[in-house]
ROSE-4610 file (N, C-alpha, C; in Angstrom, 1 decimal, always signed):
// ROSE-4610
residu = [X/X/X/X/X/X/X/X/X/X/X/X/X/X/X/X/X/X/X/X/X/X/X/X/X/X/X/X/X/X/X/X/X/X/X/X/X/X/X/X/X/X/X/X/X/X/X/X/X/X/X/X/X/X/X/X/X/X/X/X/X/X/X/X/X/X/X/X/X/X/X/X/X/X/X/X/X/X/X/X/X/X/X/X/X/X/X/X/X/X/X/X/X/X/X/X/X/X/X/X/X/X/X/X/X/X/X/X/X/X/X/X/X/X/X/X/X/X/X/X/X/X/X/X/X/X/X/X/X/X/X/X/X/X/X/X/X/X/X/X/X/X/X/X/X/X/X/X/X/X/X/X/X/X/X/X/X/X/X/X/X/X/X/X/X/X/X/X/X/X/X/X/X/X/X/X/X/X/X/X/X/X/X/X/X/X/X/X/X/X/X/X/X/X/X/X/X/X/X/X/X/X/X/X/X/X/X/X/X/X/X/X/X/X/X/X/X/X/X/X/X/X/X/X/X/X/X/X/X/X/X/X/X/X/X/X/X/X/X/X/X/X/X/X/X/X/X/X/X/X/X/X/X/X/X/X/X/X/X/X/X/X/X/X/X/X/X/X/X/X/X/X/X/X/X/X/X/X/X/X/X/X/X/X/X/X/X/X/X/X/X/X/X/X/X/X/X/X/X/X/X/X/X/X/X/X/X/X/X/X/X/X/X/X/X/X/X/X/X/X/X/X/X/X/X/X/X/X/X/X/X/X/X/X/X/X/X/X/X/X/X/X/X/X/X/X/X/X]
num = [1/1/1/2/2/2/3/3/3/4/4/4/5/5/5/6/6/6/7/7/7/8/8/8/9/9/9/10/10/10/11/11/11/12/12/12/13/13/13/14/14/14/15/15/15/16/16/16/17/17/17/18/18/18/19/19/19/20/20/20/21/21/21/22/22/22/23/23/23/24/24/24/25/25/25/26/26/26/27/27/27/28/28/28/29/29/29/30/30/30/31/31/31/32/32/32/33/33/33/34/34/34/35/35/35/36/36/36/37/37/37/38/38/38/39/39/39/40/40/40/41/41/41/42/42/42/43/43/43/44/44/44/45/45/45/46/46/46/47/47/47/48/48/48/49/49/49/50/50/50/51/51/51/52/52/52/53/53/53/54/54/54/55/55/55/56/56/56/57/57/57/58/58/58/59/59/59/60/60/60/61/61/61/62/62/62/63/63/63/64/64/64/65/65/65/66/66/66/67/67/67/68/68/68/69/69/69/70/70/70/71/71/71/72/72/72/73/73/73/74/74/74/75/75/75/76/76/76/77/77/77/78/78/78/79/79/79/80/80/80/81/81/81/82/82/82/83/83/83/84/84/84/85/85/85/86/86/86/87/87/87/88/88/88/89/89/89/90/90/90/91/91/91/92/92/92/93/93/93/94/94/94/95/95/95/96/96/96/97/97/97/98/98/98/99/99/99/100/100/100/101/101/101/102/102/102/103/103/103/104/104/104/105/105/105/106/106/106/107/107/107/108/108/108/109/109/109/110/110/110/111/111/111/112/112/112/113/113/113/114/114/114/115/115/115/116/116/116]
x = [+10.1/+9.5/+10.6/+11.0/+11.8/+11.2/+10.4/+9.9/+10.0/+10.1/+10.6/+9.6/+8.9/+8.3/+8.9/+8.3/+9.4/+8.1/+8.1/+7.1/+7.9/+7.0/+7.6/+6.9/+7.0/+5.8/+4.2/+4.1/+3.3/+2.7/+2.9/+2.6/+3.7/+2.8/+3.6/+4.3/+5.0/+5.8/+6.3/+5.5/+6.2/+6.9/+8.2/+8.7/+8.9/+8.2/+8.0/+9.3/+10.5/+11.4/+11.9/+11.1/+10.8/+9.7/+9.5/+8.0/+8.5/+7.1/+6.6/+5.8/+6.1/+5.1/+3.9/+3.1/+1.5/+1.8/+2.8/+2.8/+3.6/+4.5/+5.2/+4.1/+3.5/+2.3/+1.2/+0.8/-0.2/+0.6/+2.1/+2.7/+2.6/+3.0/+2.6/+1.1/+0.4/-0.7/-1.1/-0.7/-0.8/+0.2/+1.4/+2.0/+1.7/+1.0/+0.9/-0.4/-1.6/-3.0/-2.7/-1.5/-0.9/-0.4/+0.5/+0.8/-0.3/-1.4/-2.4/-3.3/-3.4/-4.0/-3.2/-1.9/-0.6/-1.0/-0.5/+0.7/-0.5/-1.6/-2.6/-1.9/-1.0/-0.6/-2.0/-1.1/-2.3/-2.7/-1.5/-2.1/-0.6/-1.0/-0.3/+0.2/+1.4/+1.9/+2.7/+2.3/+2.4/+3.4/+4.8/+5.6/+6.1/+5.0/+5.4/+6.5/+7.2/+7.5/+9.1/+9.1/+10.0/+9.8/+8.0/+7.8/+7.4/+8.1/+7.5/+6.3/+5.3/+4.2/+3.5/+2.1/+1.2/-0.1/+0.2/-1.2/-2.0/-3.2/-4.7/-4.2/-3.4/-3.7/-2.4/-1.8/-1.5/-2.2/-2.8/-3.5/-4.9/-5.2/-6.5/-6.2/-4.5/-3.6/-3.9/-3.3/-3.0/-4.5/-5.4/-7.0/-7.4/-7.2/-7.6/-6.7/-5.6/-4.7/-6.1/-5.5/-6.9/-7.5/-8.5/-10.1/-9.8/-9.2/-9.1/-8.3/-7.0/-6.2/-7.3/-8.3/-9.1/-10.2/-10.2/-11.4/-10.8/-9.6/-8.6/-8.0/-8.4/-8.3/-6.8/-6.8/-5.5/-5.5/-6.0/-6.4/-4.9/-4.8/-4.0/-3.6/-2.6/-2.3/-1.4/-1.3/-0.3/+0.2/+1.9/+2.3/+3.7/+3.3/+4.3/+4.4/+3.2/+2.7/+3.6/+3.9/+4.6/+3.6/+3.7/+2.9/+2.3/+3.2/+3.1/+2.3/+2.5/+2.3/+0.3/+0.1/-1.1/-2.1/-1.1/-1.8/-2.0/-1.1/-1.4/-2.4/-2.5/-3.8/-4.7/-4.6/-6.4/-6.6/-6.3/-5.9/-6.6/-6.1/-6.8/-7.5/-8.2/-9.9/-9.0/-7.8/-7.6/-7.5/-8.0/-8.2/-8.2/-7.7/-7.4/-8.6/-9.6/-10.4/-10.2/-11.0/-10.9/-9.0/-8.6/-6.9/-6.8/-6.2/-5.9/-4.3/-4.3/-3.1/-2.0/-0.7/-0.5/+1.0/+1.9/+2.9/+4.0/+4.3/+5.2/+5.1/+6.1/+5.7/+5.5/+6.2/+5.7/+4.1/+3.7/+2.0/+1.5/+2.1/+1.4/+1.3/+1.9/+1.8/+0.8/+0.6/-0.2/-1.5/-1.6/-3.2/-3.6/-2.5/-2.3/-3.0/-2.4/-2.9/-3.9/-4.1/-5.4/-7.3/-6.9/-7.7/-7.7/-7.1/-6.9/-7.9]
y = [-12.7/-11.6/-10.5/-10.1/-9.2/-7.7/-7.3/-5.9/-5.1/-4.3/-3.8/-3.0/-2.9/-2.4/-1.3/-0.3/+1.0/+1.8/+2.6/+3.1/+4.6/+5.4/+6.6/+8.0/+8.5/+9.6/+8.8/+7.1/+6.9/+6.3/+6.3/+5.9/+4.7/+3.8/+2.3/+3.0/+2.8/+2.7/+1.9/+1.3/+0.4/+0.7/+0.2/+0.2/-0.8/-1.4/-2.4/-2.2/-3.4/-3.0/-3.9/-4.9/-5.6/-6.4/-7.1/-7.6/-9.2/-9.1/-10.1/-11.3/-12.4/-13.7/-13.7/-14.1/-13.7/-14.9/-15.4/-16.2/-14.5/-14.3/-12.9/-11.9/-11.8/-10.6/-10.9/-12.7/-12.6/-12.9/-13.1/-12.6/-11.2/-10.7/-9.0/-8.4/-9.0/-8.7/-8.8/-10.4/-10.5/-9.7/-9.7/-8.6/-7.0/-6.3/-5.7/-5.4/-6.3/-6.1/-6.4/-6.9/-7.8/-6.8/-5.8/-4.3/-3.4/-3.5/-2.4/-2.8/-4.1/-4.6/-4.2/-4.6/-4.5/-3.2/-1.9/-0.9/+0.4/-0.2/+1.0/+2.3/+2.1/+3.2/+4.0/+5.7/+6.8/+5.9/+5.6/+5.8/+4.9/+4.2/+3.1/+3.7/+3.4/+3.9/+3.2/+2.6/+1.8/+2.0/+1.7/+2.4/+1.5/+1.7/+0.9/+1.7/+2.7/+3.1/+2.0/+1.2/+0.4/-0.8/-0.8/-1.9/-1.3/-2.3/-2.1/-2.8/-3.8/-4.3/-3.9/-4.5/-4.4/-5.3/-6.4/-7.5/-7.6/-8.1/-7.9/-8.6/-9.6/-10.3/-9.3/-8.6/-7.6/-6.3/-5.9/-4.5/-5.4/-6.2/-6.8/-7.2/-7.8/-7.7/-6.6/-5.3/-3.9/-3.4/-3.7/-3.3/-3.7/-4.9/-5.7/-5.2/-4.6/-4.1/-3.1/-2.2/-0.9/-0.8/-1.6/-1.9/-2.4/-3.7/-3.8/-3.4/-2.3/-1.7/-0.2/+0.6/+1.4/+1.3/-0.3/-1.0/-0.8/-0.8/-0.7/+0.7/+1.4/+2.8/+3.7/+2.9/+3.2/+3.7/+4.5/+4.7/+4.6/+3.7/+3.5/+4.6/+5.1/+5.7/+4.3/+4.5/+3.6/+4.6/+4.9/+6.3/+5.4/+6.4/+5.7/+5.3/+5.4/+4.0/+5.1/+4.6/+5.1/+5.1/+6.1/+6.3/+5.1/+4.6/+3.3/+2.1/+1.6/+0.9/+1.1/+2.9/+2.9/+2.7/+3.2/+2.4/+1.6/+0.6/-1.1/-1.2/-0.9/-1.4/-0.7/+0.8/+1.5/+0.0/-0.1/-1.0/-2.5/-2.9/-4.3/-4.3/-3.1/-2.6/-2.6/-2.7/-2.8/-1.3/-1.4/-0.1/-0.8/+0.2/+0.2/+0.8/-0.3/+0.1/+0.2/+1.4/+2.1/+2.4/+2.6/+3.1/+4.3/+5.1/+6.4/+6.2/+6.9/+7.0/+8.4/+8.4/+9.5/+9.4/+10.7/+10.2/+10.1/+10.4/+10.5/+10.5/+10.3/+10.1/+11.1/+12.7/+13.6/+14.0/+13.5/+13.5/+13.2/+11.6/+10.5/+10.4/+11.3/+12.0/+12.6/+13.4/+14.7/+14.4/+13.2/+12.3/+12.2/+10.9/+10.3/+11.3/+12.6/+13.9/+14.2/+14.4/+14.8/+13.7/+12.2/+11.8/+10.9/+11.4/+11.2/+12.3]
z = [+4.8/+3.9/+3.8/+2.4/+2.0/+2.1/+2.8/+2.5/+3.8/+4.1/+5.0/+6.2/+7.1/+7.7/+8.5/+8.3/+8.9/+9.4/+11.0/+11.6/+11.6/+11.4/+11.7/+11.5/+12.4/+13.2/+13.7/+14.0/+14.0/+12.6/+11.3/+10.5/+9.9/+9.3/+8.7/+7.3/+7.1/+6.0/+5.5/+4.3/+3.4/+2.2/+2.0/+0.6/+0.0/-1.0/-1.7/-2.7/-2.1/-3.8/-4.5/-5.0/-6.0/-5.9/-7.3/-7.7/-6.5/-6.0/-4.8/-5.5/-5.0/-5.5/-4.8/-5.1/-4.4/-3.2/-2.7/-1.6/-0.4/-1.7/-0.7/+0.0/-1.1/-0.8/+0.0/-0.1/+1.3/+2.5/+2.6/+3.9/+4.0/+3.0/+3.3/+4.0/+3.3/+4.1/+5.3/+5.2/+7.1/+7.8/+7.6/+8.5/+8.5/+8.0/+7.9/+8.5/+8.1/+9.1/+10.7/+11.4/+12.1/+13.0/+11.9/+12.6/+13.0/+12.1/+12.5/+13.7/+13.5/+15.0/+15.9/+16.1/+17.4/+17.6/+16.7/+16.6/+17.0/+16.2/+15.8/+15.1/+14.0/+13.6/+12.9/+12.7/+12.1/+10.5/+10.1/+8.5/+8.3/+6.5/+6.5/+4.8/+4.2/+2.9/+2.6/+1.4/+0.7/-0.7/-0.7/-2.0/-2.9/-4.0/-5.3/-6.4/-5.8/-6.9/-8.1/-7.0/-8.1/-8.5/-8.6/-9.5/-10.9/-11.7/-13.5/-13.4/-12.8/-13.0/-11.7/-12.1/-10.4/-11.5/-10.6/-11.7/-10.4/-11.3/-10.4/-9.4/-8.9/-7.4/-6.2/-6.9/-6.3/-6.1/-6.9/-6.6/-5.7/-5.9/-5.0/-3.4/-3.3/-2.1/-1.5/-1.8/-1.7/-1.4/-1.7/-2.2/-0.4/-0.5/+0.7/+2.0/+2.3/+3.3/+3.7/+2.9/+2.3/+3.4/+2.5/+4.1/+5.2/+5.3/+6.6/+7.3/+6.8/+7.8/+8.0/+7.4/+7.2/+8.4/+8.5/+9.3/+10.7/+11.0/+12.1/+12.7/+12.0/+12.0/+11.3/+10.5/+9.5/+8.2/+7.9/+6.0/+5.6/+4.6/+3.4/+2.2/+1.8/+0.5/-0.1/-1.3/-2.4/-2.9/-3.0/-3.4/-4.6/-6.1/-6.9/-7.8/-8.4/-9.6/-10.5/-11.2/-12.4/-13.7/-14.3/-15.6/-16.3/-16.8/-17.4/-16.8/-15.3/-15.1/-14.6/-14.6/-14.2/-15.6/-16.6/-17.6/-18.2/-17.9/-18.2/-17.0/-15.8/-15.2/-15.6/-15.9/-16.6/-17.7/-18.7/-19.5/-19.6/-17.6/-17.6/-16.7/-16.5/-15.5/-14.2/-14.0/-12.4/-11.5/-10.6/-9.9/-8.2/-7.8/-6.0/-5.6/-4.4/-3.8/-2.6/-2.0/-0.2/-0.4/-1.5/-1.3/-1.6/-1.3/-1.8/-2.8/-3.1/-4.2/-4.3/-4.6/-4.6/-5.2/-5.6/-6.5/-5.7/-4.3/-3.6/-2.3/-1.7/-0.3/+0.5/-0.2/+0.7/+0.4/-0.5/-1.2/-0.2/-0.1/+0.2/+2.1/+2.8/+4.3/+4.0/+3.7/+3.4/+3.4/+2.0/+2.1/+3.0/+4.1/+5.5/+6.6/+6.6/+7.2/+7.7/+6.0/+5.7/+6.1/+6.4/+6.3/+7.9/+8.9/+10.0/+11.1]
């Protein structure tokens, strides 16, 4: 898996930096619920900001981290989306459930922060 898992102050940090095959992404998932089991980090963030797409079996990927890293005591932000790309998903109904969202990563601490 190409994505990088990075821990820091306690929180996961992911930077997603390029588009993943949904074989990539449910390795992502499992490593990533895999950390929250291990690591028990505070809060888990998620950075799309250099993808041009996000199709439903990725935001439903991302959706699913969400809850069960939430369920583990990790709330999720997704920090990044780019204008465009939130509007091709308003567009095709797709929306992030139990995720928080935010435009940047010092936002997207803050969320993290705030919901700890």
């Amino acid at each position: 898996m190409g994505v990088p898992l990075i821990e820091h102050d306690r929180y996961l940090l992911v930077p997603i930096q390029s588009r993943l095959t949904d074989t990539e992404l449910s390795e992502l998932r499992a490593a990533l619920l895999r950390w929250v089991r291990e690591q028990h980090p505070r809060g888990v963030m998620i950075d799309v900001t250099l993808l041009d797409v996000l199709d439903a079996y990725a935001v439903r990927t991302l959706s699913d981290v969400g809850h069960w890293a939430r369920l583990g005591g990790a709330p999720t932000v997704v920090v990044g989306i780019r204008s465009e790309v939130a509007q091709a998903m308003d567009r095709f109904g797709l929306a992030f459930e139990e995720v928080a969202t935010a435009p940047n990563w010092a936002e997207g601490l803050r969320v993290l922060a705030e919901s700890a």
